[in-house]
VMD Tcl script that draws the C-alpha trace (Angstrom):
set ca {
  {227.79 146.30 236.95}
  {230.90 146.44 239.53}
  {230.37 144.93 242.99}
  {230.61 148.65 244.42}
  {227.74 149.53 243.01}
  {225.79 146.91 244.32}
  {227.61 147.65 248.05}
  {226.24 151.51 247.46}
  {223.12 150.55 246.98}
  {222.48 148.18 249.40}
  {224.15 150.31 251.82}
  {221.96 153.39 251.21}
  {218.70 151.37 250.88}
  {219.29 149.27 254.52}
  {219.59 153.51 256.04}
  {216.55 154.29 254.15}
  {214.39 151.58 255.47}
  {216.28 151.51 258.78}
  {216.99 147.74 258.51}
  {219.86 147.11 261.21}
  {221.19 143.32 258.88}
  {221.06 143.21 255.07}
  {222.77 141.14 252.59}
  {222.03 140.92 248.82}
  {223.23 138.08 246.78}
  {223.38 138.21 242.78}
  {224.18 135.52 239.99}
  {225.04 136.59 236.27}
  {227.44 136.29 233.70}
  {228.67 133.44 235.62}
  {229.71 134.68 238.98}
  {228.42 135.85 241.74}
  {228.54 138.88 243.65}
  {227.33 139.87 247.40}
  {226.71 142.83 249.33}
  {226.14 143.13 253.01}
  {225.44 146.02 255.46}
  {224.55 146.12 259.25}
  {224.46 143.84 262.34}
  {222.72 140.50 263.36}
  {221.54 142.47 266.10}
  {220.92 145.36 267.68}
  {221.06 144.25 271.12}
  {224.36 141.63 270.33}
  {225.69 143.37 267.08}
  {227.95 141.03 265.10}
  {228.45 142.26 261.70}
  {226.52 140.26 258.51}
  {228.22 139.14 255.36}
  {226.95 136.48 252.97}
  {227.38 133.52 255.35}
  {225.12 134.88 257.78}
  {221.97 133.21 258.41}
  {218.71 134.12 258.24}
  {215.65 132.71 258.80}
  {213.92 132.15 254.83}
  {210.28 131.60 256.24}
  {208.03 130.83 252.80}
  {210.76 130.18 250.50}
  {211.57 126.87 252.13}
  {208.43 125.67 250.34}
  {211.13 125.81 247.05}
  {212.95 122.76 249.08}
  {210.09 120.74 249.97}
  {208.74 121.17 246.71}
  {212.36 119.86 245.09}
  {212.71 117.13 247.69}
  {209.25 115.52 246.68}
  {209.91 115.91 242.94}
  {212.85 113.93 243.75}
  {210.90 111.01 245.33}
  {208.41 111.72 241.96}
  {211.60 110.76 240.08}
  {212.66 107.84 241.74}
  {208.70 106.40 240.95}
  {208.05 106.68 245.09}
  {205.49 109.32 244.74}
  {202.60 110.03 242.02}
  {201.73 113.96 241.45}
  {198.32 112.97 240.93}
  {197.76 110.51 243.74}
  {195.45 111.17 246.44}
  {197.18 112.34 249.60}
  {195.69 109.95 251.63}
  {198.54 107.21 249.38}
  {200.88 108.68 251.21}
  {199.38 110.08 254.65}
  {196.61 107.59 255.61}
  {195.81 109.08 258.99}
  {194.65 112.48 257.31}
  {191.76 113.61 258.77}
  {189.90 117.09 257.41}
  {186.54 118.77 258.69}
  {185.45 117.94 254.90}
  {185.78 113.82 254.58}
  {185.17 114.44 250.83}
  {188.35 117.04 250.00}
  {190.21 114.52 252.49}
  {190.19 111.91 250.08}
  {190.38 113.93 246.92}
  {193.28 116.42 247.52}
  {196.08 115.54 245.47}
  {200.05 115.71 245.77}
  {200.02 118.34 242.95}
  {197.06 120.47 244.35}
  {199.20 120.66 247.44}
  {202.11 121.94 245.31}
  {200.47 124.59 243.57}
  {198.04 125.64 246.64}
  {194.94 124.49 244.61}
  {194.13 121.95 247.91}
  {191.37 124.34 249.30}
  {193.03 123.95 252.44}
  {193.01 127.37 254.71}
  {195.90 129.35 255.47}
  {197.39 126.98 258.85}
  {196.68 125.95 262.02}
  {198.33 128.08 264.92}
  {199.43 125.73 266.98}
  {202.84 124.34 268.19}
  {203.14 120.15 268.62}
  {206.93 119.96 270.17}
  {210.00 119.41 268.98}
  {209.99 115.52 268.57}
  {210.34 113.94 266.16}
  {206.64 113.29 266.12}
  {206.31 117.50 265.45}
  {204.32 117.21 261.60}
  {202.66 114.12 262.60}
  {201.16 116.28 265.57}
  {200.63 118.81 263.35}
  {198.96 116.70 261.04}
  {196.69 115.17 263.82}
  {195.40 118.93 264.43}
  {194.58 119.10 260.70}
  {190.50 118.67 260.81}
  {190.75 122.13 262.70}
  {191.75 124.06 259.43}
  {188.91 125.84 257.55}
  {188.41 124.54 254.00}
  {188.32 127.75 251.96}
  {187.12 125.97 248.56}
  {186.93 122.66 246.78}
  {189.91 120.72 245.65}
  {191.08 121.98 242.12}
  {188.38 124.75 242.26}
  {191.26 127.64 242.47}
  {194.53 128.55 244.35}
  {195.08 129.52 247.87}
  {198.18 129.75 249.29}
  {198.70 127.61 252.13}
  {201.01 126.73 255.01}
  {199.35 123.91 255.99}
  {199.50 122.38 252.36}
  {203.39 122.62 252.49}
  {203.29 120.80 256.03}
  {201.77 117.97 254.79}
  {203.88 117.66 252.34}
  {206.42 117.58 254.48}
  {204.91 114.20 256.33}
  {204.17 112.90 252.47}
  {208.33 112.90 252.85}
  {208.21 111.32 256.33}
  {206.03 108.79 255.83}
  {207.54 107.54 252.41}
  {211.25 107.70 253.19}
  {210.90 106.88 256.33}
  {213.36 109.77 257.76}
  {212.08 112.92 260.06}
  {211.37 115.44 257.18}
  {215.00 117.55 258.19}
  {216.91 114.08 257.49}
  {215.20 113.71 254.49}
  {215.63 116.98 253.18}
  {219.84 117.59 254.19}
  {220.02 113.74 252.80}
  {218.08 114.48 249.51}
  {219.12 118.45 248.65}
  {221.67 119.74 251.18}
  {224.46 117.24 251.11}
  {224.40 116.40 247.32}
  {224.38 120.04 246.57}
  {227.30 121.23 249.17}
  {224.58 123.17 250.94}
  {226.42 123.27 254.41}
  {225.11 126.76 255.71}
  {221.45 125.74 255.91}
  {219.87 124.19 258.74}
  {216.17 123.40 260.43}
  {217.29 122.80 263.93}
  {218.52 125.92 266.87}
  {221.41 123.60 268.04}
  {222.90 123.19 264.70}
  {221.94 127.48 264.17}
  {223.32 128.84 267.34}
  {227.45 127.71 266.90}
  {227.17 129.76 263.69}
  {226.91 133.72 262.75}
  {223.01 133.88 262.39}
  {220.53 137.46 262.22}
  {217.48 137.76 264.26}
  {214.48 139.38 263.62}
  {213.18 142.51 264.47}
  {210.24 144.48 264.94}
  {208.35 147.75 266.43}
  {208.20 148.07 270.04}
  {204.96 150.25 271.81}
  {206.77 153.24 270.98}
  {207.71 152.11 267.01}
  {211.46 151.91 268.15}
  {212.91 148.85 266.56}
  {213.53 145.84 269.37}
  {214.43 141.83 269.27}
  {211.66 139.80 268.08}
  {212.28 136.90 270.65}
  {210.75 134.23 268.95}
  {213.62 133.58 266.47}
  {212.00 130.65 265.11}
  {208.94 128.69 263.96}
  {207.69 125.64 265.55}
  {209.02 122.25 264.28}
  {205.60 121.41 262.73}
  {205.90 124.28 260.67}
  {209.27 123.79 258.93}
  {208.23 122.51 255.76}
  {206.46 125.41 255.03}
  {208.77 127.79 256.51}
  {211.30 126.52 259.13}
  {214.96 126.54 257.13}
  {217.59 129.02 258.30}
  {220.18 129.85 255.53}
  {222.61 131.94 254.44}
  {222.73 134.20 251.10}
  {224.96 131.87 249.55}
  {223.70 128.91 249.92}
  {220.18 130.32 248.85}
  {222.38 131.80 245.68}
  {223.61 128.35 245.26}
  {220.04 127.06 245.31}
  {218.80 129.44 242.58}
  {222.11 127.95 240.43}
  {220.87 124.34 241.13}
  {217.53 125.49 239.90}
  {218.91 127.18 236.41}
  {220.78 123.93 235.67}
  {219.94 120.39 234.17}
  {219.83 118.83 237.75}
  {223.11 117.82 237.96}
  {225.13 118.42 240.88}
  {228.55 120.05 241.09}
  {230.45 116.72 240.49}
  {227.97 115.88 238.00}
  {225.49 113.64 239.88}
  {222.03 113.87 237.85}
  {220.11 114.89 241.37}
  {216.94 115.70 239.00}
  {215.92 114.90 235.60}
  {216.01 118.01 233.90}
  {212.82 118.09 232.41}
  {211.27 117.46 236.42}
  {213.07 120.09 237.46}
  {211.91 122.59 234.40}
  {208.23 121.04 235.11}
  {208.25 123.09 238.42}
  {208.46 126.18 236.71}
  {206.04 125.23 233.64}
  {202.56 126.97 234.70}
  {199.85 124.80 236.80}
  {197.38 127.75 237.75}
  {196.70 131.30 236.90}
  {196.26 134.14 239.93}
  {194.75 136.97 239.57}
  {195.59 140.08 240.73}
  {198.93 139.32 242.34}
  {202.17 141.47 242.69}
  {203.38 138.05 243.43}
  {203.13 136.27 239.71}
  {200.65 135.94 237.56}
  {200.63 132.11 237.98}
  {201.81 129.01 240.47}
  {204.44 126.17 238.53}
  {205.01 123.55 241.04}
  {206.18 125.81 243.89}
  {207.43 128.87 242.09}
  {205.33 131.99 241.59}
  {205.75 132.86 237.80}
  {206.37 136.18 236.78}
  {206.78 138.16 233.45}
  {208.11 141.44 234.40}
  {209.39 143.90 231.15}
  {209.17 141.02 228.58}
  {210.98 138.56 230.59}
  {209.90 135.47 232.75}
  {210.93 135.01 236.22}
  {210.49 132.56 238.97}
  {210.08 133.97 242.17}
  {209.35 133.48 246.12}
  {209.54 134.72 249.25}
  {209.33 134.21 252.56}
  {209.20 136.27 256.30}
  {209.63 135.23 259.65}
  {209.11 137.02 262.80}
  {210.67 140.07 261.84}
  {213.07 138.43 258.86}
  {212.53 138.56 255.41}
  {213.84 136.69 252.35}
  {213.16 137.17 248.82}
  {214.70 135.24 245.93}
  {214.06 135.86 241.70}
  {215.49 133.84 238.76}
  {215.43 134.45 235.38}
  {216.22 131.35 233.65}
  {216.55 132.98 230.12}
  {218.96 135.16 231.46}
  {221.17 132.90 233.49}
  {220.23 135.34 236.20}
  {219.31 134.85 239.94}
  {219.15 137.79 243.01}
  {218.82 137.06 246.45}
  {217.82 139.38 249.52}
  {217.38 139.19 253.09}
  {216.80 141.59 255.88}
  {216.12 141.37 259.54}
  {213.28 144.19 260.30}
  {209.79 144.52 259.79}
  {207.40 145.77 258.64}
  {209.96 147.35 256.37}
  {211.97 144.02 255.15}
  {209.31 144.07 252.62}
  {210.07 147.00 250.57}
  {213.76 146.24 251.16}
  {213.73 143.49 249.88}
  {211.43 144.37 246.96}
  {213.93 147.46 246.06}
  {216.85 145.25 246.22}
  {215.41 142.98 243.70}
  {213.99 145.66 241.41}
  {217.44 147.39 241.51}
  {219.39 144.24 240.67}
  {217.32 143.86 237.39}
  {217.22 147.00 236.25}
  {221.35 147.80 236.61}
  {222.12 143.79 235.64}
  {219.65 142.83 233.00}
  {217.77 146.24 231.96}
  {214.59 145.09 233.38}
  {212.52 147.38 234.80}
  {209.60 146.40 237.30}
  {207.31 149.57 237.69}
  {204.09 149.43 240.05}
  {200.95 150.21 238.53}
  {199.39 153.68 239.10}
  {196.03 153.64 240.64}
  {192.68 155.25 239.88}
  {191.74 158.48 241.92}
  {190.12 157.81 244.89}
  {186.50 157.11 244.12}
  {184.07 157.10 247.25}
  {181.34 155.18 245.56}
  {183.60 152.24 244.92}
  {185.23 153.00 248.29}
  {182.00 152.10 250.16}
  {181.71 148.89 248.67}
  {184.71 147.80 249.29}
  {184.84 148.86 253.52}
  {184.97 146.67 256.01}
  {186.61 143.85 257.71}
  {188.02 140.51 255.79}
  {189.20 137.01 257.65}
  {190.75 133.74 257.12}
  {191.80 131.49 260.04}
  {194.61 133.74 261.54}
  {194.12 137.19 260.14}
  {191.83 139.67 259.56}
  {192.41 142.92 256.75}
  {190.65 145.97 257.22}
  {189.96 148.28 254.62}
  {188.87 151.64 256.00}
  {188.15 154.95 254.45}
  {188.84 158.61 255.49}
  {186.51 160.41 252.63}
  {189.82 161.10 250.87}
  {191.93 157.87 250.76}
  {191.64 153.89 251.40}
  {193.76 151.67 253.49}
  {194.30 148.32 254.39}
  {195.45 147.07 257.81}
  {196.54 143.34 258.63}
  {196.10 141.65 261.91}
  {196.45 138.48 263.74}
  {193.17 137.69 265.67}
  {193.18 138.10 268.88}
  {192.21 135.31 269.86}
  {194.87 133.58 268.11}
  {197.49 135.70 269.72}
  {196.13 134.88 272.88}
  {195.98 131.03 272.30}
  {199.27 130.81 270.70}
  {202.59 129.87 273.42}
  {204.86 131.99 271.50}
  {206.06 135.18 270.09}
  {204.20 136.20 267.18}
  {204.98 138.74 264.21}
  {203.57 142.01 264.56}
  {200.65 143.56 262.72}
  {200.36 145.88 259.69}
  {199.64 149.41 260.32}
  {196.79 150.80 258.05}
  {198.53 152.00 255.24}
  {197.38 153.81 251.51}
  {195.12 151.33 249.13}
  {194.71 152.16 245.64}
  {192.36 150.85 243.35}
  {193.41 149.78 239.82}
  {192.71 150.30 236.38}
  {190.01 147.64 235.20}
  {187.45 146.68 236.32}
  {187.97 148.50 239.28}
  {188.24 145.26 241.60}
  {192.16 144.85 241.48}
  {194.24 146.92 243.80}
  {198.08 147.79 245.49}
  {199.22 148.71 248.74}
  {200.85 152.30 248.33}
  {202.46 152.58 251.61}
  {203.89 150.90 254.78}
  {205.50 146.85 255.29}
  {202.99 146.16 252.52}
  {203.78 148.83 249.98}
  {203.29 147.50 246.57}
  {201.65 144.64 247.71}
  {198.68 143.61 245.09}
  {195.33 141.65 245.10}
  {191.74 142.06 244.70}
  {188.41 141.79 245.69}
  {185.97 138.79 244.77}
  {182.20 139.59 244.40}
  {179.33 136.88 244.74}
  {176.89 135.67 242.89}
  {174.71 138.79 242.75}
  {178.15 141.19 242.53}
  {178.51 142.01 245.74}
  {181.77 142.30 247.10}
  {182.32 138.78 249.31}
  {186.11 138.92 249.72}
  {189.99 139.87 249.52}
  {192.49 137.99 247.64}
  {195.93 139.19 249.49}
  {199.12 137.34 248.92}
  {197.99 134.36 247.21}
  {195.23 134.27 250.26}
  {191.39 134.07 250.11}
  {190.02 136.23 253.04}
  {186.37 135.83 252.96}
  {184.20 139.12 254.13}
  {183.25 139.72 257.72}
  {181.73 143.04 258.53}
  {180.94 145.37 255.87}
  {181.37 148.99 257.37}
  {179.67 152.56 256.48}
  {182.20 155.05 254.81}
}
mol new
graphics top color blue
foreach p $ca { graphics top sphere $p radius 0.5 }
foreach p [lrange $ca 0 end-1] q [lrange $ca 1 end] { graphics top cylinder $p $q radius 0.2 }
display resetview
């Protein structure tokens, strides 16, 4: 596959989805090629190449997740110790799961901690042990162990399981125990160290659907473990190479014992449902897609999106990023899909759903919540769709920018049982999950994105 290719592609896919900064990163056959298209910004256009930052959101979780295995390797942490080891001042709304949660059920989102808490503590140094403070605020959506959630806050704590046994701010920790050993010089936590370098912001919708700065470029500083790390396509390319090696460094430093660093891709939990893997390693979302197994995640921003796939038995790794939304998404998504297919000969299809089925619709109508956002699935007679968004009151209490919401777009149920279903249009087109009944079969809730949503309102069709 010849680097033009890749340029043509990218190229024609950032005009179809209107994306003003793309760049696409790919690993195989030993080297490594990049494409780029666009501007950092529409407002203060600087063109993007492969050194560009962009703000990674979720798939920071990949380098907390490493950095702790490392402190597992050097005998400083226990996957199955209590948290509490390790954070003594954690407090929870349910004393019981406070004590129980593990390390491990942190890493693989099995806690039965919520979503997050919306809430900025500073930028001191004091930021996750703030955030940590405001923990017994966070719903508990089920029972240590019971089943995976995915969870910000989970990936927070980690980071002050870092803090509190090395002793560093989490950022120190991480650029001392992953960025500097692995030449990782173009990826960075903190705004001063951002702003001296070429870096994308985010974008999103105005009123009238015309594409504008999102001016919250960043998270808050209690957030960056799950979410915070601004990097560039290379140095996220160079992450998936560290990641389909032994451990060793560059020079040949053993950074990770290689069968840690294979553990983290080894299956801990199955999901259900998900367009996002069919199970959680330590971390990674695993995937088999056309006979192959990949690791996978992803992450968004305010109006930035990254997505990175490896496929270890291929010596294969793609990278994208993209500065709009909703439409980052599907970027993304094509970028990846397209890489496989023309490099490997993997194809990733989407399901097709059922015909629309108004008996099943009207048990399925109505409004779903966790702590920050609510889905609503709605019905015209002749279609269902799903909207996404933030609670009001959340906007309202929050002291920053926030992301915008999802439009309703098409829902299709799938073949089955009839419970599972994908997103057919909009930011969240191809996006899968399903719906969990009760007891007596009724339909209690949404699983979206790795994310329980528990029903609120059921609705009439």
């Amino acid at each position: 596959m010849s680097d033009a290719a890749l340029s043509e592609f990218v190229q024609a896919a950032a005009g179809e989805f209107g994306i003003p900064g793309v760049t696409v990163g790919v690993w195989t056959d030993g080297r490594e090629s990049f494409a780029s298209h666009g501007v950092t910004s529409i407002d203060h256009p600087l063109p993007v190449d492969e050194h560009t930052l962009f703000q990674i959101g979720s798939a920071t979780k990949t380098f907390t997740a490493t950095a702790l295995m490392r402190l597992v390797a050097d005998g400083r942490v226990a996957l199955d110790a209590p948290v509490r080891r390790y954070v003594p001042e954690l407090a929870l709304a349910d004393g019981k799961a406070a004590e129980a949660i593990t390390v491990m059920q942190l890493l693989n989102h099995t806690s039965g901690l919520g979503w997050n808490v919306i809430v900025d503590t500073g930028d001191g140094d004091d930021a996750l042990a703030g955030f940590v403070g405001r923990l017994a605020e966070l719903e508990q959506v089920g029972r240590p162990g019971d089943r995976a959630s995915y969870s910000q806050a989970a990936y927070n704590l980690l980071g002050r399981v870092v803090e509190n046994v090395t002793g560093l701010t989490y950022e120190r920790a991480v650029a001392s125990l992953l960025f500097e050993p692995l030449g990782l010089s173009n990826s960075f936590f903190g705004t001063a160290d951002v702003m001296t370098r070429r870096f994308a912001v985010g974008h999103n919708p105005d009123g009238n659907g015309t594409l504008a700065v999102a001016k919250e470029w960043r998270l808050t500083r209690g957030n960056n473990p799950g979410g915070g790390l601004a990097s560039s396509a290379s140095d996220v390319l160079a992450w998936a190479r560290f990641h389909l090696g032994d451990g060793r460094t560059h020079d040949g430093e053993q950074l990770l014992p290689a069968g840690l660093l294979h553990r983290m891709r080894e299956q801990t939990v199955e999901l259900r449902g998900s367009n996002l893997g069919d199970g959680f390693g330590i971390c990674w979302f695993l995937r088999e897609v056309d006979g192959v197994r990949t690791i996978e995640h992803g992450g968004s921003a305010n109006g930035q999106f990254a997505e990175l796939v490896i496929v270890p038995e291929r010596n294969f790794a793609v990278v994208a990023l993209s500065n709009a939304g909703p439409d980052g998404i599907p970027f993304n998504r094509a970028a990846v899909r397209w890489a496989l297919e023309h490099y490997l000969g993997v194809v990733d299809e989407d399901p097709e759903p059922l015909p629309y089925d108004g008996a099943r619709a009207r048990e399925v109508v109505g409004d779903y919540a966790n702590d920050a956002m609510t889905l609503t699935v709605a019905t015209d007679g002749a279609e269902l769709t799903l909207a996404v968004t933030i609670k009001p009151e959340i906007r309202a209490a929050a002291d920053f920018e926030m992301p915008a919401d999802y439009e309703p777009a098409a829902l299709g149920l799938l073949p089955g049982d009839g419970d599972e279903f994908i997103v057919t249009g909009g930011g969240l087109q191809g996006q899968r999950g399903y719906f969990s009944r009760d007891a007596d079969g009724s339909v209690a809730g949404i699983d979206l994105g790795g994310r329980v949503f528990n029903r609120a309102t059921a609705a009439s069709a």
